[in-house]
N, C-alpha and C positions, 0 to 999 in steps of 0.2 A: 504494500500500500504506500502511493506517496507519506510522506511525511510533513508535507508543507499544508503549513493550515494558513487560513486568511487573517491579515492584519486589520484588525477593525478601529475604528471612530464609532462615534455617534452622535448623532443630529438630537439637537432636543425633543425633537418631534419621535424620536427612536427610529430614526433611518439607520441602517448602518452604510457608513462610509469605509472602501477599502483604502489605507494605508496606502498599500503598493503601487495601485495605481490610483488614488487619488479620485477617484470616483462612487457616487453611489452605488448601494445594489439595485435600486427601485426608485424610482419618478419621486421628486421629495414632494410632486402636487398628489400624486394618487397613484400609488403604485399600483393597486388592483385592477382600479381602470384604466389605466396604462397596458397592461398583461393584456386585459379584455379586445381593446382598441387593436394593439401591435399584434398580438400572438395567438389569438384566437379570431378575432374580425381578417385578421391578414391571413390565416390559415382558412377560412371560410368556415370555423368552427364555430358551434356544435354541426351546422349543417351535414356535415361528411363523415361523420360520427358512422362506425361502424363495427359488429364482432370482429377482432383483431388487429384493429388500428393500431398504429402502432408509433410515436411521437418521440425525436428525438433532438437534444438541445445540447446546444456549446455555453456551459456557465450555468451550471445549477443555483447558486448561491445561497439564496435563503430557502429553495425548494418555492415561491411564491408563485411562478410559471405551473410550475406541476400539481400543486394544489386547485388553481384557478380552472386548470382544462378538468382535473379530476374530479371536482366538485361541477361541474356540468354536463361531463359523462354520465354520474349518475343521476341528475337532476333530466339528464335526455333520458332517460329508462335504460339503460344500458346496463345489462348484468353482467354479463361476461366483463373478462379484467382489460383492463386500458394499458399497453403497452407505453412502456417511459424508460429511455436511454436519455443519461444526460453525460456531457464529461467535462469535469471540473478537476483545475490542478491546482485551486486552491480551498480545498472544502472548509465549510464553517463549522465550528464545534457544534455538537446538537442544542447544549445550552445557548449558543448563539442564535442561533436556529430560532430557539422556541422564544428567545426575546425579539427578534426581528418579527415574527409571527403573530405577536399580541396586538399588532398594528391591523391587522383586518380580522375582528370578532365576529365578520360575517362565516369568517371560513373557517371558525373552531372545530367544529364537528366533525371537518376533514384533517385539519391539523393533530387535533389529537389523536387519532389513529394513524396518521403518518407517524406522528414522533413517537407511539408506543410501537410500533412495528419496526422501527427503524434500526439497524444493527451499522449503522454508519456507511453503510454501500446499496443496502438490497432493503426494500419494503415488500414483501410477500402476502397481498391481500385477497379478498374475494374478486373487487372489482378494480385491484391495481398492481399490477409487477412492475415494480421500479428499480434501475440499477444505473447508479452513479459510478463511471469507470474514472478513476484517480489519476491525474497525471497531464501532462502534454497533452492537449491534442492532435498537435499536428504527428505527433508519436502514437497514440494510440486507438485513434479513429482508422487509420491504414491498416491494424492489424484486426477490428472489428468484421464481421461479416453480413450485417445483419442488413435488410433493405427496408426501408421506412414510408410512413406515407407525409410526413410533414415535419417543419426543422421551425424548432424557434433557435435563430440566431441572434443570441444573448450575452455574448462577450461584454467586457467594458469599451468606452468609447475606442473609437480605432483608433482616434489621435492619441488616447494613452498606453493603448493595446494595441497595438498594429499587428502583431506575430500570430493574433487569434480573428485575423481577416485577410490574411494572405491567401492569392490564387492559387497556390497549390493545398492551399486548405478547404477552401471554396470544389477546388474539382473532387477533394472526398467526398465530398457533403454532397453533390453531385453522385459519386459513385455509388451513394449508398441511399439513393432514392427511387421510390421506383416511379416506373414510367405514368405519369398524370399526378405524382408528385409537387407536394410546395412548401416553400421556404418564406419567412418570414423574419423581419427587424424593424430594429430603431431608426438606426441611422440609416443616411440616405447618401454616404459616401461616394464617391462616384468612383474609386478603384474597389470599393467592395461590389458595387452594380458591374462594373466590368467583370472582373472574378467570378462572376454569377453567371455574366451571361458567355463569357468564356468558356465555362465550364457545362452549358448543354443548356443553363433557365432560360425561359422568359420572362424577363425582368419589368415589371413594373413601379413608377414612384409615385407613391399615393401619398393624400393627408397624413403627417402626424400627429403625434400623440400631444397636447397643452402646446410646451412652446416651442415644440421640434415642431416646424413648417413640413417637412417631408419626412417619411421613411420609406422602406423598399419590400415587395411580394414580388414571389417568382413562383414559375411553375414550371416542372420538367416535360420536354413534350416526350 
């Protein structure tokens, strides 16, 4: 298991801010509705909700992405389990966790079965298998084999992270989608749009989220 855990701040509001790169985990105006907006409207979710779906993300961080789509899976009727790949190379302690989490009490009743299920990589539920792989991505997404139907790309911003938006990171994320496939984000970068559409999307730049003017949805033909 990596060993590298995240450097936190925090905002009064209980955002947690990374250290390392100097960025939020979450919209300091609404992070739920932000997740809602970018990662679920940009992925055409619940819409395409389906047995076996299957959601994979770069930057797990507080798990607030994965909570948000999970807690709507089941809210669509969906029994069967919601497939969730996330890979994070600097994961948050789970007491972290559960204090960045106290910030939307909408989503207790999901949170707290995450966080008792949670053995700090794998949640193994009725209606969620979750597995957070540790480390690099651009390391360990290549050795992954899995094919997905939708990506929230949730790195921190590119100008502070650029290494977790590079084109040869972008054609994994590519590689590992299947055909009618789609990707979704914050930022609306224009070498992360290139990298996308390099790598096989079709890239579109839609409304952002508050005071992000644009962000970016792709779909694999």
């Amino acid at each position: 298991m990596n060993d590298q855990r995240a450097e936190l701040s925090w905002t009064e509001a209980g955002v947690p801010v990374s250290e390392r790169f100097d960025d939020p985990y979450f919209s300091l105006q609404n992070g739920l509705e932000e997740t809602r907006h970018v990662f679920l409207a940009g992925n055409d979710l619940p819409g395409r909700f389906a047995p076996g779906f299957h959601i994979a993300e770069l930057g797990f961080g507080s798990g607030l992405n994965m909570l948000t789509v999970w807690s709507e899976w089941e809210r669509s009727g969906q029994t069967t389990p919601l497939h969730f790949t996330s890979f994070e190379a600097f994961p948050m302690a789970q007491a972290e966790m559960a204090r960045a989490l106290t910030t939307f009490p909408g989503l207790a009743p999901w949170t707290d079965r995450f966080l008792n299920g949670w053995d700090g990589q794998c949640c193994k539920l009725e209606t969620l298998h979750l597995n957070v792989i540790h480390g690099d991505a651009r390391e360990t997404l290549g050795a992954w084999t899995a094919q997905v139907d939708a990506w929230f790309l949730d790195g921190f911003s590119p100008a502070r992270n650029p290494e977790m938006w590079q084109p040869d990171l972008m054609a994994q994320v590519a590689r590992h989608t299947r055909t009618g496939g789609t990707a979704a984000t914050y930022t609306a970068a224009g070498f992360v749009r290139r990298g996308l559409e390099d790598a096989g999307f079709s890239v579109t730049r839609t409304q952002g989220y508050g005071h992000k003017r644009h962000m970016t949805r792709a779909e694999k033909a």
